[in-house]
N, C-alpha and C positions, 0 to 999 in steps of 0.2 A: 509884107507885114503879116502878123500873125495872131496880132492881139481881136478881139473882141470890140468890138462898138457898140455902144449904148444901144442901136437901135437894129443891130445887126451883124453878122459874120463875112468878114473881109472875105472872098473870093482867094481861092489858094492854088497853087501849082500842084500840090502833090499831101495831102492832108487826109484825116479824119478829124472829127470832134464823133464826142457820144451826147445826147440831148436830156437824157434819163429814159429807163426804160427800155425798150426795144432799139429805139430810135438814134439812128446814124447819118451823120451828114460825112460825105464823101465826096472832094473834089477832086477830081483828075481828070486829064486829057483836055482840060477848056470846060468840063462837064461839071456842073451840082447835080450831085446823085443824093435821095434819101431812100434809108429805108426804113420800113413799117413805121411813117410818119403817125405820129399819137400825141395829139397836140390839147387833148381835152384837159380840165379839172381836175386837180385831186377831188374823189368824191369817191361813190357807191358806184360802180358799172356791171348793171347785172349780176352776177352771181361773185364778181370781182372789186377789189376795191380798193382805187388809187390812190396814195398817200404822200405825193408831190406832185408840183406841177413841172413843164418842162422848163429844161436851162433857160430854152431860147423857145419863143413863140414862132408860128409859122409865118408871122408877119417878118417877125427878124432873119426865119431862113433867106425868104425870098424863093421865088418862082424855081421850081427844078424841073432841070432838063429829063430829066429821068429817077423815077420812083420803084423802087423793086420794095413789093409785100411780099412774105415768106406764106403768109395765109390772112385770111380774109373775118372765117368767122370768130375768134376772140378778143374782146375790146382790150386786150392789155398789147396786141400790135396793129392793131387798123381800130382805132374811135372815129366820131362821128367830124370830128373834124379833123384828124388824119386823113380819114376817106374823101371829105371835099377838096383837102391839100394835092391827096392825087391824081383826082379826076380834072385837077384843072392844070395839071402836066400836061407836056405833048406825049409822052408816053409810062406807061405803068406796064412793069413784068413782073410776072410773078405765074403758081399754076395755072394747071388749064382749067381745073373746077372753080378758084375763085376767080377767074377772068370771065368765066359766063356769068357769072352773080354779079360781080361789077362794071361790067359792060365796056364800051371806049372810055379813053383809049388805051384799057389793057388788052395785054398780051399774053397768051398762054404758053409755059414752055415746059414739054415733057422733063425729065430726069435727063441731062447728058444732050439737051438739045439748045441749041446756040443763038444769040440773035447780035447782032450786028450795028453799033451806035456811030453816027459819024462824031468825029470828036472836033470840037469848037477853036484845038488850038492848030487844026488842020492835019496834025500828021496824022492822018489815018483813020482807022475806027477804033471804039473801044467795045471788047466783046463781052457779051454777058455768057455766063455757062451755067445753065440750070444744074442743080446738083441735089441730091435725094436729102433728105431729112425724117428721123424716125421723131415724133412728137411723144415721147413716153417709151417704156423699157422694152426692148426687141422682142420681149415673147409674150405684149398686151396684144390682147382682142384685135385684129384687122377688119375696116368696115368692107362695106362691099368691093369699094373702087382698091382695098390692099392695103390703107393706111391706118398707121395707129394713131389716135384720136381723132384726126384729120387730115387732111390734105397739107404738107409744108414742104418749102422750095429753098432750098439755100442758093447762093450765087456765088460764082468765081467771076472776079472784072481782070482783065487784061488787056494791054497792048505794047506797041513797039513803043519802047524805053519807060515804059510803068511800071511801078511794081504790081505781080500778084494777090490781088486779094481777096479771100474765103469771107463770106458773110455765111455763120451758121443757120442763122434761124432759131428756131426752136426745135433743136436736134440733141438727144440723150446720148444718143448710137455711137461708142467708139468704132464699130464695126461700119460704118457706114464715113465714119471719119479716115480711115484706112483704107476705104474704096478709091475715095476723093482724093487720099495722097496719091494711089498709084496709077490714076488717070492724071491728076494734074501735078508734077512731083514737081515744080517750080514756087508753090506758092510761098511768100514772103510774108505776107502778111496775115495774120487773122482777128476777125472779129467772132468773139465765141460767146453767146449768151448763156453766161454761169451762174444764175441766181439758184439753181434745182428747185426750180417753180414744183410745189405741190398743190394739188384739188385732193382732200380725204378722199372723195367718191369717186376716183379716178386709178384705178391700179393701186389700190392696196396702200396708197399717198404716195407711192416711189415717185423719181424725180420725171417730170415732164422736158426737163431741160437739162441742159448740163451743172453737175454741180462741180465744186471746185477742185476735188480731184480729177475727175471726169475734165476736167476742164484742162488741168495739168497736163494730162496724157494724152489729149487732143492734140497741144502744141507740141508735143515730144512726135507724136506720129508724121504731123505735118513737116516737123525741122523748119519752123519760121523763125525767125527773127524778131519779130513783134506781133503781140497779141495784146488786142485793146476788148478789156472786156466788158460786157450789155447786158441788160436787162437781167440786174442783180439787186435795184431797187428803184423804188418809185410804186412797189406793188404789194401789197398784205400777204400775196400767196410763194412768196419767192423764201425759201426757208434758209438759203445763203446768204450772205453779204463782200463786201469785201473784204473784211479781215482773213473770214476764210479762202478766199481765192487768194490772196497775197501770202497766206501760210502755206497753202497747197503748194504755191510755186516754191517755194523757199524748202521747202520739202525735198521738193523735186529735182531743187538747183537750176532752176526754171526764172528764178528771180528778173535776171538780166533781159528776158525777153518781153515781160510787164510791163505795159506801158499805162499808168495811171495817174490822170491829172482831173481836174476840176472839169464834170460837166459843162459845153461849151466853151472849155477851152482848146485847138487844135492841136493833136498831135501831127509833126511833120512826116513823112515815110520817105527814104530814101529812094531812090531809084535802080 
């Protein structure tokens, strides 16, 4: 089944839903995957300020086998009760500098470094592949550790008879989307956060994220098949919405690979 329960989300063979926000429920291989669970209030968060709440509560996800944050320090992808949803997983991947801030049981994985999930429906593992992500435009400020604004971790999931799929993160960088094709030229699916989140006092406003062109020519690089796209609202700083990513693609002749339904409702992915 595929539909939604009052009180929760039916277990799936081969799925996505989007929750609002950053926030991705991902089942495959026997596996509940989330990522950058953000399960707080609409309200004021710090310097950020949220303007829905999620489709689905963390009570309705239910317990996940596995949590991938892209980063740690901005409440518009780990809040305060995101962050307890993942710490009480048997595992959280994500960087190495927000793996030392968050302590067990995450896991830190450089750029291009791999870790290995046994999968629930037995056949095998399912592999996580850390992958780079530029947080803001290629030629902002680098801190010390090399990164622009911070620290962000995209992931590629894979295994024997699943589809590929790309979780961007909070990645601007066509250049860096281009890496990740010719390392991983298989992948099927993408998840691309296209709001072009802006902060004024951040790079001159440019986009922190992808915006909906940018977003367009993401999926043109990769050659997926479907692209379900995140964290384009639920946030005041996000200066796209969907219309604009649905023009972009339509633009682009990109249309056919959109996949856009009702927060918390499953999309299927083929295999």
């Amino acid at each position: 089944m595929s539909e939604i329960l009052t009180t929760g989300l039916f277990r799936q063979e081969s799925a996505i839903t989007v929750l609002g926000g950053p926030t991705a429920v991902i089942d495959l291989g026997g596996l509940r995957i989330v990522s950058d669970p953000t399960f707080d209030n609409a309200g004021p968060h710090g310097y950020l300020t949220k303007t829905a709440d999620p489709a689905v509560d963390e009570d309705g996800v239910g317990r996940a086998d596995l949590v991938l944050v892209s980063h740690d320090t901005h409440p518009d992808n780990l809040d305060e009760r995101g962050r307890a949803f993942a710490k009480a997983a048997p595992l959280v991947l994500t960087g190495p500098l927000a793996a030392g801030r968050l302590g067990s049981p995450a896991v830190g994985l450089t750029p291009w470094a791999s870790h290995s999930v046994p999968r629930a429906d037995g056949d095998g593992d399912l592999t996580v592949l850390a992958v780079p992500a530029v947080h803001g435009p290629e030629d902002g400020e680098r801190d010390a550790d090399g990164n622009v604004n911070c620290e962000v971790t995209g992931f590629v999931l894979s295994g024997q008879g699943l589809p590929t799929v790309y979780l961007s993160g909070d990645n601007a960088s066509i250049r860096t989307v281009a890496e990740i094709s010719r390392r991983v030229p298989d992948v099927g699916v993408a998840v691309l956060n296209a709001g072009a989140a802006r902060v004024p006092a951040k790079f001159d406003g440019r986009p922190l994220s992808l915006d909906s062109r940018t977003a367009a020519a993401a999926a043109a690089v990769l050659g997926v098949d479907t692209v379900v796209p995140a964290h384009y609202d639920g946030w005041a700083h996000f200066s796209e919405g969907l219309s604009e990513i649905e023009l972009a693609f339509h633009e682009a002749g990109l249309s056919p690979v959109l996949r856009v339904v009702p927060h918390g409702t499953w999309i299927q992915l083929a295999r």
